[in-house]
C-alpha positions in Angstrom: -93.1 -27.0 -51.4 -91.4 -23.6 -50.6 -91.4 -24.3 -47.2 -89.5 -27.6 -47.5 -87.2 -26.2 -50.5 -86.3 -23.2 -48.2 -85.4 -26.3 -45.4 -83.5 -28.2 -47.6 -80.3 -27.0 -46.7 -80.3 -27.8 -43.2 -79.1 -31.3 -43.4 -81.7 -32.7 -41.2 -85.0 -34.9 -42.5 -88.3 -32.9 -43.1 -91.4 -34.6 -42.0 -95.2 -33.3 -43.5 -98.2 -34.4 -41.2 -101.1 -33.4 -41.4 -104.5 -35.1 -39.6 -107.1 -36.6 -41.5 -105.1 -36.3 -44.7 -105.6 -40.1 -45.7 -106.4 -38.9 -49.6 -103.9 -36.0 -49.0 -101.0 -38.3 -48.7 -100.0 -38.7 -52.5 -99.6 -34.3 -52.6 -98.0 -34.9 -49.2 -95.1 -37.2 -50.7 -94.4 -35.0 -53.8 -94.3 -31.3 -51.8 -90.5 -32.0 -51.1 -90.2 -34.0 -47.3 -88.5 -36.7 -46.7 -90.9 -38.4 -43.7 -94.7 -38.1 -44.1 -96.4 -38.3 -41.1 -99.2 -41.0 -41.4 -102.7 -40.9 -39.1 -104.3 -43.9 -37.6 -107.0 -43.9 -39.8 -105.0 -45.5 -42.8 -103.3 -48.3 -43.0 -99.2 -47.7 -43.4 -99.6 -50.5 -46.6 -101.8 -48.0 -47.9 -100.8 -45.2 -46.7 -97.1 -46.2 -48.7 -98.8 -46.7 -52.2 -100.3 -43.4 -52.0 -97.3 -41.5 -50.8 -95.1 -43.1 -53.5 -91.4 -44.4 -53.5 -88.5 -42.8 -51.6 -90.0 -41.3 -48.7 -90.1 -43.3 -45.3 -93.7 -42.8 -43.1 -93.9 -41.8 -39.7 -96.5 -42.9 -37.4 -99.4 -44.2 -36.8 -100.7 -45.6 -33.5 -104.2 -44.8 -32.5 -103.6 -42.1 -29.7 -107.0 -43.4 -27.7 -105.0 -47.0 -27.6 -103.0 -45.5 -24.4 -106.1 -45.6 -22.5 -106.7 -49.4 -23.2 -104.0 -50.9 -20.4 -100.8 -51.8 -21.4 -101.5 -55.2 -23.1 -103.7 -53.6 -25.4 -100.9 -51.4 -26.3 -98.4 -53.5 -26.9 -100.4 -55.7 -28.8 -101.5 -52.4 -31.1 -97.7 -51.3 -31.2 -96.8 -54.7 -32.3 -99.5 -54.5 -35.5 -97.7 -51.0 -36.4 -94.2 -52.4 -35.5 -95.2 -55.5 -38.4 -96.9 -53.1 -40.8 -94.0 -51.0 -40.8 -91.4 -53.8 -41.7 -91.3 -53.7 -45.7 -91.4 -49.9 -45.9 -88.2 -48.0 -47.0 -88.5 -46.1 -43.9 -90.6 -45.8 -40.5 -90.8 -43.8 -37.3 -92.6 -45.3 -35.0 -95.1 -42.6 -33.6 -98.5 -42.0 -32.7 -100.8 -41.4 -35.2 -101.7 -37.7 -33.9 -101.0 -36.2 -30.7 -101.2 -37.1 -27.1 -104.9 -36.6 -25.9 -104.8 -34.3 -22.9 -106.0 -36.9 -20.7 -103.2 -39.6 -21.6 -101.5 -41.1 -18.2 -98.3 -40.3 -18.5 -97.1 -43.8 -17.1 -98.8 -44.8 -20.7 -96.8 -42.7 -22.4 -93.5 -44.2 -21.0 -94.8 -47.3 -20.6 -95.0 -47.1 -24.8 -91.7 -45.9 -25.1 -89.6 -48.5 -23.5 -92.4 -50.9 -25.3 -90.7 -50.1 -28.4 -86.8 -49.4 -27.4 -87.3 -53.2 -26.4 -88.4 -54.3 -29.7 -86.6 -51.9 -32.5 -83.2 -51.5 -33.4 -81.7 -48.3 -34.4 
């Protein structure tokens, strides 16, 4: 909380993420950000009961999904894309970072993927 409280003046959002948090996510929503990075592992329905009201999730493709072909990807994007539709807020990211192997192609390919199918 002193972290985000000493932030909060800053005028830009805070984000908390933390992997492998899944039962950590109600503490994360109440220590004072206003995006709370989700993993993979939960489910962004479930991972916005246990965060609470009036914070907005970031997150939370499967990193190990870029290595799947781009079909794959899409089709997993898509699922996150839908899940993400009735929360109050969602940035679309992966659910923990790139894995050092990642094509970068994959990466870009991801990208565009979803400038083609979100609105700002």
């Amino acid at each position: 909380r002193k972290v985000f409280e000493a932030v909060s003046g800053y005028g830009v959002p805070r984000i908390h993420f933390g992997v492998g948090t899944g039962e950590l996510l109600g503490l994360l929503g109440e220590a004072g950000a206003d995006v709370v990075g989700v993993d993979w592992r939960v489910p962004l329905d479930e991972a916005a009961r246990r965060v609470g009201p009036g914070k907005a999730l970031q997150g939370n493709l499967d990193p190990a999904v870029l290595f799947a072909g781009r079909e794959a990807v899409e089709t997993k994007t898509r699922e996150v894309l839908d899940a993400a539709a009735g929360l109050e807020g969602h940035v679309f990211n992966l659910g923990h970072g790139v894995l050092p192997t990642t094509d970068p192609d994959a990466l870009t390919h991801l990208v565009e993927y979803v400038h083609t199918q979100t609105t700002r």
